[in-house]
LUMNU-971202 format. One line per 2 residues: number of its first residue (from 1); for each residue x, y, z of C-alpha. Coordinates in Angstrom, 2 decimals. Layout:
BEGIN
NUM) X:Y:Z ~ ...
//
This chain:
BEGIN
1) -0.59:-28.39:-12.34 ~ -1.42:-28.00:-8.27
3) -3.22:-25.75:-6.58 ~ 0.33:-24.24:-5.89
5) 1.24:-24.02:-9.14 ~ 0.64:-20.86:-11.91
7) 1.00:-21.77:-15.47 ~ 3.06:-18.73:-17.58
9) 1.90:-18.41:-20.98 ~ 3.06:-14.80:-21.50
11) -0.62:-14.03:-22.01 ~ -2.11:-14.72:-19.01
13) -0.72:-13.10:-15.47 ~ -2.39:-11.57:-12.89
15) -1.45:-9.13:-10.04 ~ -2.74:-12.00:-8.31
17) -0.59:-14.80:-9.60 ~ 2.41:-12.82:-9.15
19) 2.03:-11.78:-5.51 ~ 1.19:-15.46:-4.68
21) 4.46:-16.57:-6.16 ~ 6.73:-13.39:-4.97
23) 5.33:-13.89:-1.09 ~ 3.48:-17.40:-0.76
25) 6.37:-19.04:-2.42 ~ 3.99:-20.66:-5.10
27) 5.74:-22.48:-8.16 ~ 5.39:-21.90:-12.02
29) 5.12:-23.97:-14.85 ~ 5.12:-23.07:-18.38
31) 3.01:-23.81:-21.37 ~ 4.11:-25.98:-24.04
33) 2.10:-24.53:-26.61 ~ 3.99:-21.28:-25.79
35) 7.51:-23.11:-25.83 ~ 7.11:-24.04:-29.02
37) 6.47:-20.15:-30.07 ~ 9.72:-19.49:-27.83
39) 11.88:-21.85:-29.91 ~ 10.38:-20.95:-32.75
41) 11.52:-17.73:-32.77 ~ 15.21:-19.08:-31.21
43) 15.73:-21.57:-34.60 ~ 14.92:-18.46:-36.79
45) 17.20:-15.78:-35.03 ~ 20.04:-18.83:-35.14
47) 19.17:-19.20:-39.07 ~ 19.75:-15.34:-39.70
49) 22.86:-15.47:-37.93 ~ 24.11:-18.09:-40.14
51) 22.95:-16.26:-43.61 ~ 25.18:-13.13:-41.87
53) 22.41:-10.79:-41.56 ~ 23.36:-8.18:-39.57
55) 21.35:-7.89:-35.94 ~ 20.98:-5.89:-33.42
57) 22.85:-7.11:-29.98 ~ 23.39:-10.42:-31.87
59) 26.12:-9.85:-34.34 ~ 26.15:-5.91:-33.48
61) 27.12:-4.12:-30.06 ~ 24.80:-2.25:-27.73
63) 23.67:0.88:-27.12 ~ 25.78:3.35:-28.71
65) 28.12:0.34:-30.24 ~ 25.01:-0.48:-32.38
67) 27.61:0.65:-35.53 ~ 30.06:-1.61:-34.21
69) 29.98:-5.24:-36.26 ~ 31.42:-8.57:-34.48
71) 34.00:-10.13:-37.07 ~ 34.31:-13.27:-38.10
73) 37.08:-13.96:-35.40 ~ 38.43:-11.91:-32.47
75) 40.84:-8.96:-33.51 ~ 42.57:-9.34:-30.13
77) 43.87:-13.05:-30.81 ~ 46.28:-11.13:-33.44
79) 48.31:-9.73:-30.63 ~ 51.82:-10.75:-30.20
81) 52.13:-13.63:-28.31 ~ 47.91:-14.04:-28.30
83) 46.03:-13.67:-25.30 ~ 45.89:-15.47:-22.29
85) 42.57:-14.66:-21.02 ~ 40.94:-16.15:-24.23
87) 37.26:-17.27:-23.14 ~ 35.63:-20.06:-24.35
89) 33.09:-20.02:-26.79 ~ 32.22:-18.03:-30.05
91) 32.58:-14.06:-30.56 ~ 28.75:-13.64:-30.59
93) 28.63:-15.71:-27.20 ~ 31.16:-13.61:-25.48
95) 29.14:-10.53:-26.43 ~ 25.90:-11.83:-24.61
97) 28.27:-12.93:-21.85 ~ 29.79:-9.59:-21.80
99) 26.12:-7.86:-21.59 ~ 25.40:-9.47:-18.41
101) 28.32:-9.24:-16.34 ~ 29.66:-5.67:-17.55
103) 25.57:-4.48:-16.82 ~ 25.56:-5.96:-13.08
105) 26.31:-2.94:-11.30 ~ 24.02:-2.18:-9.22
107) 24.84:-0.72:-5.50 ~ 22.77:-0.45:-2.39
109) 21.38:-2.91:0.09 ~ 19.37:-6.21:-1.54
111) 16.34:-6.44:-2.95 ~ 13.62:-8.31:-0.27
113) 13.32:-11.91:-1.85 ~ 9.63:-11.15:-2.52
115) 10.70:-8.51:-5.14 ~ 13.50:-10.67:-6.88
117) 11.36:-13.31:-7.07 ~ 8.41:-11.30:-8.68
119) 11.05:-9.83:-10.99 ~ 12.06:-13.49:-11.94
121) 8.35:-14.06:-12.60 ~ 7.87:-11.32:-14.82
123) 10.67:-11.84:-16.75 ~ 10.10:-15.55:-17.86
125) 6.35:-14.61:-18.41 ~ 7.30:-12.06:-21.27
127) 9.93:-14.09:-22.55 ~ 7.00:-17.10:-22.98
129) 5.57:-14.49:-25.73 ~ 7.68:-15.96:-28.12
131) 9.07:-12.72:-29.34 ~ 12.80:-12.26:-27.74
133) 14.80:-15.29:-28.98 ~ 15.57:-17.17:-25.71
135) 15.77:-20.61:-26.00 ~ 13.71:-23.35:-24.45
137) 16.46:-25.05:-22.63 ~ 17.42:-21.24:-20.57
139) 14.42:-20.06:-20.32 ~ 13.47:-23.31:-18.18
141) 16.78:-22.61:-16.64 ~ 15.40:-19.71:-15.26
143) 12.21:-21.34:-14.13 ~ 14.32:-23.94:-12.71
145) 16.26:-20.92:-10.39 ~ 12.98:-19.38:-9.56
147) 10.88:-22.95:-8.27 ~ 14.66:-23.95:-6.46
149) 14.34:-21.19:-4.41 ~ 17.52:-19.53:-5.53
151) 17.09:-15.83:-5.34 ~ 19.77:-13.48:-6.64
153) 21.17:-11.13:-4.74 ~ 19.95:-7.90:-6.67
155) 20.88:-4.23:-5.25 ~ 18.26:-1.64:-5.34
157) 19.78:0.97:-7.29 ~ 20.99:0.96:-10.50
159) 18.27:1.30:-13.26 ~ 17.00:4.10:-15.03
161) 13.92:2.68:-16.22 ~ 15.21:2.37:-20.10
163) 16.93:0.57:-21.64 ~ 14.35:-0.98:-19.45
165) 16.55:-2.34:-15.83 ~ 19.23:-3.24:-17.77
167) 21.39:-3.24:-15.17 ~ 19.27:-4.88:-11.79
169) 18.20:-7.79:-14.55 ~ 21.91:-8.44:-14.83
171) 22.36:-9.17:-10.93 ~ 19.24:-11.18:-11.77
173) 20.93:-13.31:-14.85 ~ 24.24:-13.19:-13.87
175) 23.41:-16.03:-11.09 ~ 22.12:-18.50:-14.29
177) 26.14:-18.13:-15.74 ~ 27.53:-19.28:-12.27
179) 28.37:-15.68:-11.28 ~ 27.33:-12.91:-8.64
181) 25.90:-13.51:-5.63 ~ 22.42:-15.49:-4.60
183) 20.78:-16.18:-1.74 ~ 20.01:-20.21:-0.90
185) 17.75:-21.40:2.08 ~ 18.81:-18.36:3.80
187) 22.07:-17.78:3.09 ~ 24.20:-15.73:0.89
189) 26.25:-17.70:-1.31 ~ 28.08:-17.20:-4.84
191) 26.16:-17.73:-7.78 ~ 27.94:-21.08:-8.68
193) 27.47:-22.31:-4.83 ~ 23.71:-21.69:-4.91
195) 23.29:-23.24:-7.91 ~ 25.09:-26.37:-6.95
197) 23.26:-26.84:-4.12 ~ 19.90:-26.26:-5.58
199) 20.91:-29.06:-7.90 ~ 21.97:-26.74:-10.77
201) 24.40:-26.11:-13.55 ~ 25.11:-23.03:-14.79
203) 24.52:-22.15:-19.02 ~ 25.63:-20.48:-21.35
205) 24.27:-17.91:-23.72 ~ 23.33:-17.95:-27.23
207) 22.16:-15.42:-29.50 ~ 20.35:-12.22:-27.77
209) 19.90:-14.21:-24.90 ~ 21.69:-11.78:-22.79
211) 20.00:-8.69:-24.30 ~ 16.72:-11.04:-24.06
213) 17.51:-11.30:-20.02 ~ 18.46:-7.95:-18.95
215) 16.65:-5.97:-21.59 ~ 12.91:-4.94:-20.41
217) 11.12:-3.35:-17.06 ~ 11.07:-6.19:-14.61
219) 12.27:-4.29:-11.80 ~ 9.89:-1.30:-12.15
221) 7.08:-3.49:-12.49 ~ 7.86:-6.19:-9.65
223) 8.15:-3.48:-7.54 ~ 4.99:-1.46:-8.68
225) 2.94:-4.55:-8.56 ~ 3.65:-5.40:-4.97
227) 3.86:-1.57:-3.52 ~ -0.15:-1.83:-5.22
229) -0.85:-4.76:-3.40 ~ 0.43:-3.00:0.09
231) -1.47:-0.04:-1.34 ~ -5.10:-1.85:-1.89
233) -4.45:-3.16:1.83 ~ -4.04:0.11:3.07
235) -7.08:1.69:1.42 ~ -9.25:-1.45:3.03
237) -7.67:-0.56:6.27 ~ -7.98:3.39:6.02
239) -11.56:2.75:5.55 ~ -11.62:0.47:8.59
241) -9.55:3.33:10.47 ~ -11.88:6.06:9.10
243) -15.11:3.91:10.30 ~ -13.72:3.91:13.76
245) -13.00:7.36:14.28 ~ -16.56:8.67:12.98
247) -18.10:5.71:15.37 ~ -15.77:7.47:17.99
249) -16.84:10.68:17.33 ~ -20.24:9.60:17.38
251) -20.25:11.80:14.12 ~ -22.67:12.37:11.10
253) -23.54:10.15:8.65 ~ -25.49:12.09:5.49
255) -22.01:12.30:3.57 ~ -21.75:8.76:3.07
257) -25.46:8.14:1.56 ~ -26.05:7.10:-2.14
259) -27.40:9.80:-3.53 ~ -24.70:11.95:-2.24
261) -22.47:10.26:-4.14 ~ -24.81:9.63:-7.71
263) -24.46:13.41:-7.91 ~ -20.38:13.15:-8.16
265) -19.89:9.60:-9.41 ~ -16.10:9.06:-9.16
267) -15.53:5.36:-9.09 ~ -13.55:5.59:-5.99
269) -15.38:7.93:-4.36 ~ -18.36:5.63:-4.32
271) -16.75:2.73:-3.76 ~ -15.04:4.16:-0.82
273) -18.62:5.71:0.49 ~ -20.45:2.28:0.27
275) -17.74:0.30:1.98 ~ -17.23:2.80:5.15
277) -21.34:2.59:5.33 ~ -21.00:-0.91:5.19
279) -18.33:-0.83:7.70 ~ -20.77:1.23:10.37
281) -23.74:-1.08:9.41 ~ -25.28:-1.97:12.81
283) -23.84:1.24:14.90 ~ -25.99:3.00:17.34
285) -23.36:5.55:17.74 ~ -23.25:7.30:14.18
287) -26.35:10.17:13.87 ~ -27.70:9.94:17.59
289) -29.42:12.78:18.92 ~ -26.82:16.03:19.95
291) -28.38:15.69:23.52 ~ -27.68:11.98:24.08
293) -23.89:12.63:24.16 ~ -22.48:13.62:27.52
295) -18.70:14.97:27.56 ~ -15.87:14.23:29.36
297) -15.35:15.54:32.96 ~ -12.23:14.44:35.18
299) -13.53:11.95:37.71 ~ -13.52:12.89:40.94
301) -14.82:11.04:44.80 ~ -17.94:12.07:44.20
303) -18.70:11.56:40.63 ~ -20.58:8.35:41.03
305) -22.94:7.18:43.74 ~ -23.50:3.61:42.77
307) -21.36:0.56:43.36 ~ -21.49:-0.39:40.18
309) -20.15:2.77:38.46 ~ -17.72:3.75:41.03
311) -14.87:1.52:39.18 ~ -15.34:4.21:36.12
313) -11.84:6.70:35.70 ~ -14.54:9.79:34.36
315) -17.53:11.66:35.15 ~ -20.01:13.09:32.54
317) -21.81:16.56:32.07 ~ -23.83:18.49:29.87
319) -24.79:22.28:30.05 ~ -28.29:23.16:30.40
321) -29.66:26.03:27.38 ~ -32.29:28.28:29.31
323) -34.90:29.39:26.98 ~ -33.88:32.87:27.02
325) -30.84:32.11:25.12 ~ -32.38:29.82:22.04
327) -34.15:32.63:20.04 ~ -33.27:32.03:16.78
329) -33.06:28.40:17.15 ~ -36.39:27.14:18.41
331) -36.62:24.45:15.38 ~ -33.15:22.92:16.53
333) -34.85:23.02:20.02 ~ -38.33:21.52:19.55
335) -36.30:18.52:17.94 ~ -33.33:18.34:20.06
337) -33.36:18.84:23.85 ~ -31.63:22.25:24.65
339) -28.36:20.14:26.56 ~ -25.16:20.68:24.95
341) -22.58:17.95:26.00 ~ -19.68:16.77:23.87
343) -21.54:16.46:20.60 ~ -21.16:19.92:19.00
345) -24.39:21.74:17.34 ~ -23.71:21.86:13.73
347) -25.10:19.68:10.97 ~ -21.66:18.72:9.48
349) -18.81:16.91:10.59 ~ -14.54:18.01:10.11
351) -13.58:17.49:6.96 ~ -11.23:14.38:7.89
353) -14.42:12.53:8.10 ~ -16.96:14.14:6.15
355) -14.58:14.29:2.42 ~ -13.47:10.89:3.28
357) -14.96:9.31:0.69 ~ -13.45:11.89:-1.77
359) -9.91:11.84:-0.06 ~ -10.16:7.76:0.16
361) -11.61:7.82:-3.16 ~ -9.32:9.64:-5.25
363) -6.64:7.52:-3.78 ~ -8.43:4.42:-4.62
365) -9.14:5.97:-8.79 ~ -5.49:6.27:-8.88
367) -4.78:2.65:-7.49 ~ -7.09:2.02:-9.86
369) -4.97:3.91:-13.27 ~ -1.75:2.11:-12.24
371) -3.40:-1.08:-11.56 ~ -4.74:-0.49:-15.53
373) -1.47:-0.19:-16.74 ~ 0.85:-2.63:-14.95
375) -2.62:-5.25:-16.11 ~ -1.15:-4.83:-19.18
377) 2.44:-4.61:-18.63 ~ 2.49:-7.79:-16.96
379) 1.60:-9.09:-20.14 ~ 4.06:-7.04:-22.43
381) 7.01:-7.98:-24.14 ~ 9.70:-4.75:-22.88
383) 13.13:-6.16:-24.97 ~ 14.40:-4.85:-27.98
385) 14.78:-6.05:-30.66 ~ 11.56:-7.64:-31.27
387) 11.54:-10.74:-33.21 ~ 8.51:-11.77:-35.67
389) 9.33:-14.93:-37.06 ~ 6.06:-15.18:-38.87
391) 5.80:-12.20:-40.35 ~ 4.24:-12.37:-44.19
393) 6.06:-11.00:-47.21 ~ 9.28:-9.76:-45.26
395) 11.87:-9.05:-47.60 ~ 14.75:-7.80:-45.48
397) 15.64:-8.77:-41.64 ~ 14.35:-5.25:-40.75
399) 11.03:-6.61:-41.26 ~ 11.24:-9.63:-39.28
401) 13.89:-8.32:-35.89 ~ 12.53:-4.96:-35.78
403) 14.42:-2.21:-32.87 ~ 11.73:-0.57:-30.66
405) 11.37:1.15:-27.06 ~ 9.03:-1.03:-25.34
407) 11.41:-1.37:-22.85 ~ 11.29:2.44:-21.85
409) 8.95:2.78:-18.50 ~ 7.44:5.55:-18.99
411) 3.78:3.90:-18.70 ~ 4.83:2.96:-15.70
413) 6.63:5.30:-14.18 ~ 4.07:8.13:-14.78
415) 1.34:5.56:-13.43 ~ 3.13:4.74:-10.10
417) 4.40:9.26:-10.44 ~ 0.55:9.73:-9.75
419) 0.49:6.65:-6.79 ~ 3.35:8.55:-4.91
421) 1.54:11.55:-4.57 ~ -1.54:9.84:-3.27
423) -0.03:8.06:-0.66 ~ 0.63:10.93:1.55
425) -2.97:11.99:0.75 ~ -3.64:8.84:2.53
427) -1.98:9.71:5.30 ~ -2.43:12.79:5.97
429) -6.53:12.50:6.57 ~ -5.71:9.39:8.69
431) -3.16:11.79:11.05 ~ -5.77:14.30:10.83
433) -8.29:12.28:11.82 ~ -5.98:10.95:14.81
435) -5.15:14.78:15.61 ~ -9.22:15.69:16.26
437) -9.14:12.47:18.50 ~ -6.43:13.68:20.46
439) -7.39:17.59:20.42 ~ -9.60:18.69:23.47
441) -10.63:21.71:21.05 ~ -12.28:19.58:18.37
443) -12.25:15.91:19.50 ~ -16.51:16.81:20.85
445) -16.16:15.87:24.46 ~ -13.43:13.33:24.48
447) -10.88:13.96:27.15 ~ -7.44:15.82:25.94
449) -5.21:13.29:24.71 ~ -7.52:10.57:25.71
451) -6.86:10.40:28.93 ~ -8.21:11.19:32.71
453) -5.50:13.05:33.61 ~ -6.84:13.64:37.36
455) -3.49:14.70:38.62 ~ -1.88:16.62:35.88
457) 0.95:13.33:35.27 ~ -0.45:11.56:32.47
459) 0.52:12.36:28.79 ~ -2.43:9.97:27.30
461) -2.09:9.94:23.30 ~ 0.07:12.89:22.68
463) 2.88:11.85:21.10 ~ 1.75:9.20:19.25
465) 0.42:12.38:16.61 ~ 3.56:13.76:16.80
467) 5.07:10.46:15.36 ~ 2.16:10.59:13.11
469) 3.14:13.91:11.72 ~ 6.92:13.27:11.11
471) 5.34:10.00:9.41 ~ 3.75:12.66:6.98
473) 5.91:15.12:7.03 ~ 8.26:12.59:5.30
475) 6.01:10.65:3.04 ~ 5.29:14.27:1.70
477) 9.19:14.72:0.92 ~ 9.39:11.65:-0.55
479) 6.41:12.26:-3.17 ~ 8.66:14.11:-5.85
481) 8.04:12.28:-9.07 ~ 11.45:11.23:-10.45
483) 10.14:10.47:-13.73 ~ 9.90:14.44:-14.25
485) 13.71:14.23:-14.28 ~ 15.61:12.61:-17.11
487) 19.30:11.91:-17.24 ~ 20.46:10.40:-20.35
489) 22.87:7.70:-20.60 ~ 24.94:5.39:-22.75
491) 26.89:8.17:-24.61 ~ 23.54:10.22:-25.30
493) 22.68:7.16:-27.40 ~ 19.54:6.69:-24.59
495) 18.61:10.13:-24.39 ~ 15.52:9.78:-22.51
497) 15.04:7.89:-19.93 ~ 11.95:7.05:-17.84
499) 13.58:6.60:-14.18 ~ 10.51:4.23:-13.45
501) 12.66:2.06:-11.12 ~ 13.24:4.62:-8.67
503) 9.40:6.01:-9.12 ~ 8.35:2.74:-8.49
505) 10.91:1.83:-5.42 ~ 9.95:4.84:-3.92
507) 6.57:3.81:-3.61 ~ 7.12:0.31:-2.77
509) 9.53:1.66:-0.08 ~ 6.80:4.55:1.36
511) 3.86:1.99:1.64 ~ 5.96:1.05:5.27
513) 5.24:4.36:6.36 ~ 1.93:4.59:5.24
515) 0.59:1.61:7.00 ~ 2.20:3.03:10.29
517) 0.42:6.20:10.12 ~ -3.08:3.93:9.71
519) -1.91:1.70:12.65 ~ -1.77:4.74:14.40
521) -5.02:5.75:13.74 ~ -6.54:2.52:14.51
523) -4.38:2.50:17.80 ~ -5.57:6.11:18.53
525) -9.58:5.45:17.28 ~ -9.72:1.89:19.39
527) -8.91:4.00:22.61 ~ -11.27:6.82:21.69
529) -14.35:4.57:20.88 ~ -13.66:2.71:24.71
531) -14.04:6.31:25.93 ~ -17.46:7.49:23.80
533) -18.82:4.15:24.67 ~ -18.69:3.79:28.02
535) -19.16:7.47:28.78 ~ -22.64:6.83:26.87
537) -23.53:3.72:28.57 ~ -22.84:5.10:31.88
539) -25.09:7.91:31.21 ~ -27.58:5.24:29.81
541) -27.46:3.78:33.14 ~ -27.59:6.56:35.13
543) -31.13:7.56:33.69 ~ -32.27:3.55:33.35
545) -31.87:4.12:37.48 ~ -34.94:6.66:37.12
547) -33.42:8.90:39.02 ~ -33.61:12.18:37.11
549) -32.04:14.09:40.24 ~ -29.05:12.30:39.65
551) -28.78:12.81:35.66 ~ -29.59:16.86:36.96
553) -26.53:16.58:38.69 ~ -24.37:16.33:35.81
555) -25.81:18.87:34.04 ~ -24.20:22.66:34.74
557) -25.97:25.86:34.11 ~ -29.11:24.44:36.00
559) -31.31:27.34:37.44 ~ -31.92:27.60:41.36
561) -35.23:26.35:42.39 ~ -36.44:29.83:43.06
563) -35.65:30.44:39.84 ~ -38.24:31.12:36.75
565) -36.78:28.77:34.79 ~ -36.36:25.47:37.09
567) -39.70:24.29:36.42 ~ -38.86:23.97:32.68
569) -35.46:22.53:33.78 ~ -36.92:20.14:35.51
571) -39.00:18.96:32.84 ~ -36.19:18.58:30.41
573) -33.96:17.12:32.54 ~ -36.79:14.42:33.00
575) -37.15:14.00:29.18 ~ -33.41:13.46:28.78
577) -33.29:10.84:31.34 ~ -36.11:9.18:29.37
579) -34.56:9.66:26.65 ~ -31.74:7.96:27.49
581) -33.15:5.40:29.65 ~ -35.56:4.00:26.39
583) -32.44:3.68:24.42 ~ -30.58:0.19:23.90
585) -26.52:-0.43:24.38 ~ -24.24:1.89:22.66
587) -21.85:0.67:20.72 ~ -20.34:0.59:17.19
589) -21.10:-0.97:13.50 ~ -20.03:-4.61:13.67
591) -17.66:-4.51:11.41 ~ -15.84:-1.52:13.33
593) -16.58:-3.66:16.85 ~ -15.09:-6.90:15.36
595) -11.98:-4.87:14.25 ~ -12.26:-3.10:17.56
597) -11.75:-6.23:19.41 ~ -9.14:-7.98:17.42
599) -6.47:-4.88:18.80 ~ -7.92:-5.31:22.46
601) -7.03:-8.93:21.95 ~ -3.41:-7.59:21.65
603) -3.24:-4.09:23.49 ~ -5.22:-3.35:26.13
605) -7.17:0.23:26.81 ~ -4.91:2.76:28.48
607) -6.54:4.25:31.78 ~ -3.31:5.73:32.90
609) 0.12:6.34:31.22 ~ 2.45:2.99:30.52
611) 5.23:2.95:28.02 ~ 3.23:2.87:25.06
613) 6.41:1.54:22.91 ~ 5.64:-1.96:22.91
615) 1.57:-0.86:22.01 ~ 2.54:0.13:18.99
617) 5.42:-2.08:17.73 ~ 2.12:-4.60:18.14
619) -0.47:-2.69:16.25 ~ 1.97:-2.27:13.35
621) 2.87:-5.57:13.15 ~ -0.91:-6.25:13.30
623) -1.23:-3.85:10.29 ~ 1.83:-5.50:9.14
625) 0.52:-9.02:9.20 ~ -2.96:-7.80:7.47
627) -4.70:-9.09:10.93 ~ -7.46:-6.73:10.92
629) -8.08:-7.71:7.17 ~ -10.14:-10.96:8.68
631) -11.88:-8.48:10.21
//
């Protein structure tokens, strides 16, 4: 076995495992130790069936034709003149036959190859349990179709999550019996055309094989298990997003400490708090004095004396607090100097950024649950009946082929139920963390829209919130848990059914969205944190000049010098401009600068309007591509 290579032993798969094989393309093998379990339980099903025991799907018919017994021959041969569409084999082979290609009705566009293949995974892992009555020689038929690259052609709707995806696993074994359709190398073919030229012959089916292929939650969980992937990306990057706005906002960092967070220990909670500290490690932005932090003023001629800042698009400014109007608050003043500039006066930050941990946090817990349960489904055997071949002291078949509802997805469909009402969660903090960027209100000194906007023409950031909010507006809309709503089927015979597939596609199929509402933020943080920092540096190099006249001239509300007060103005105005003169380079936590820099490499910072279209078809691509993940 290679480095590319995962052994299936039915025991043994990981979340892991199966995303490498759905979207790195790696190949499976299977265990012989297992295969002999598999045929094991193959050579007893074929021995009942030649005592006449009566069986479930094997010499009974589905569903609600459970009461319905095969004969020895076929009733319809008796017709006058016999039958001309006679097919080949025995009764009990026709009805597996039957199964597959009456079941393979699904409608709707394709399945993406990465979720047919995972399905393909899935189902050969359970049927290596030993339990279902497969034998060796289609099982590795199967494995053959998945390692040849053959990938049926599966349509997305169909299943209602019990009798398990009956129907979706039929497009899925319908390819092994020469039939449907199948992509090849890239192109769709018929079933019999892929499999000749992948080198393959199509089978036939024996006892419960069919029932053994199409009976069990392969679809539900193929597509759970990769939507959970997208979904652990996205919390990584939503952290990442989250780190970049509070370095942009220059905001508070007490609500991310340790002991915060031993007081309320939800898993995710702290996990999410340590890794956004973690993220900001190294930031000189986060928790710097209120008075440091100039705002934004359009730039005008005469903003900036010196060569060297005269290529800045801003000016800066702070208003002065005469001493007459701090009674009340002369402890905030003997720490802080009395200069309000875009940093507002409060000890806590919005709570986009200051219950970020708990927002982030709950979403990561219920990652967490479903990741719990499809851990254990991967590992499941979901067909009915089960077989035992081993079992001691069995008197009657009953015993030994006993009918169950592991195939019914309720496990997962409430798991990935409380996933789809998370996600917008997700992205709703991230748009309203990219709305308080944005917001001239509440975004503490930034310019509106993050931009100069000199002349009145320039738009800046607007819109990209408004596509942020119709991003969440629909993700919200989408959130319904189908699994709240069963329809029966089959005659009432399956009068409960979990809808997982749909719970599960729908949250495979929202995870899109969700990264583009993160991308946003990222896009919309990146732009912000360009602003705070050089507005910061400037003023750091304004007072570094030691030329406190010249920091007094950005400050507004400053007394005459006639007046009482300027003597005390002056002082203070010389203490800020030490203050900011003895401090080192702004700039963010490294993690947040590294991330910061990987987007500049691609989209540049946006000092007047340009079509912004092609900006963030990039970013989302970036998000897309997990680029920032290396970050």
């Amino acid at each position: 076995m290679t480095a590319k290579t995962i052994l299936l032993d039915g025991n043994s798969l990981t979340r892991e495992q199966l995303v490498a094989v759905a979207r790195q393309g790696l190949r499976v093998e299977l265990d012989e130790t297992q295969l002999k379990r598999v045929q094991r339980a193959a050579d007893f099903l074929a021995d009942k069936v030649s005592c006449g025991e009566p069986t479930y799907g094997v010499t009974t018919g589905f569903g609600s034709n459970a009461d319905k017994l095969l004969g020895a021959h076929r009733l319809r041969d008796e017709l006058p003149g016999g039958r001309s569409d006679k097919p080949e084999g025995t009764l009990l082979e026709e009805l597996q036959h039957n199964l597959i290609t009456t079941h393979a009705v699904c409608v709707g566009k394709p399945f993406a190859t990465d979720v047919v293949r995972a399905m393909l995974v899935i189902r050969i892992n359970t049927l290596m349990r030993g339990h279902s009555g497969i034998r060796v020689e289609t099982l590795k038929a199967l494995t053959a179709m998945l390692n040849a690259g053959v990938v049926p052609v599966v349509p997305e709707k169909g299943s209602v999550g019990a009798s398990g995806d009956l129907a979706p696993l039929s497009h899925l074994a319908i390819v092994l019996l020469g039939g449907g359709e199948a992509f090849y190398q890239g192109e769709r073919l018929s079933g019999a055309e892929a499999l000749k030229r992948a080198g393959l012959a199509p089978i036939r089916l024996s006892f419960k094989e069919g029932l053994a292929l199409n009976n069990g939650t392969a679809q539900m969980l193929a597509t759970a298990t990769l939507a959970l992937d997208d979904l652990e990306h996205a919390l990584e990057l939503a952290d990442l997003a989250a780190a970049m706005t509070l370095d942009a906002f220059a905001g508070r960092s007490g609500a991310l400490r340790p002991e915060v967070h031993a007081l309320r220990p939800h898993p995710g909670q702290v996990e999410t708090a340590e890794r956004v500290r973690g993220l900001l490690e190294g930031s000189t932005l986060v928790d710097i004095p209120y008075h440091l932090v100039p705002r934004f003023k359009q730039w005008s001629a005469e903003a900036w004396a010196d060569p060297s800042d005269q290529a800045l698009t801003f000016d800066i400014g702070w208003d002065w607090v005469p001493a007459n109007q701090r009674h009340g608050r002369e402890a905030f003043y003997a720490r802080f100097l009395p200069f309000k500039g875009g940093k507002k006066h409060q000890p806590q930050d919005a709570y986009c950024l200051r219950c970020m941990p708990q927002v982030h946090g709950a979403v990561r817990d219920a990652w967490a649950q479903a990741c719990r349960v499809i851990d254990i489904e991967l590992n499941a055997v979901t067909d009915n009946p089960l077989i035992f071949p081993d079992a001691e002291d069995a008197q009657f078949i009953e015993e030994q082929v006993i009918s169950a509802g592991h195939f019914h997805g309720m496990p997962l469909a409430l798991a990935m139920s409380y996933v789809k009402a998370a996600i917008p969660v997700l992205a709703s903090i991230s748009e309203r963390r990219l709305n308080k960027l944005v917001d001239p209100a509440n975004n503490d000194g930034l310019p509106a829209f993050l931009t100069g906007n000199e002349d009145g023409t320039d738009s800046g950031f607007m819109i990209v919130q408004y596509t942020a909010a119709a991003l969440v507006n629909d993700l919200a809309t989408r959130a319904h848990p189908a699994s709240v709503y069963s329809v029966p089927t089959s005659a009432n015979a399956e009068d409960h059914v979990s809808m997982g597939a749909n719970e599960a596609r729908h949250v495979l199929e929202m995870m899109e969205d969700l990264g583009y509402v993160i991308a946003l933020e990222l896009y919309t943080a990146a732009q912000a944190l360009d602003f705070r920092q050089a507005m910061l540096n400037a003023a750091r190099r304004l007072a570094a000049r030691g030329d406190w006249q010249a920091l007094a001239g950005k400050v507004a509300n400053a007394p005459r010098e006639d007046h009482p007060h300027y003597a005390q103005f002056v002082e203070e105005v010389q203490q800020l401009t030490f203050a900011l003169a003895h401090v080192g380079d702004f700039h963010a936590g490294a993690t947040v600068r590294k991330a910061h820099e990987t987007l500049r490499q691609h989209i540049g910072f946006m000092s007047r309007d340009r079509a912004m279209d092609g900006d963030v078809r990039t970013v989302c691509e970036l998000v897309r591509q997990r680029v920032f993940a290396q970050a």
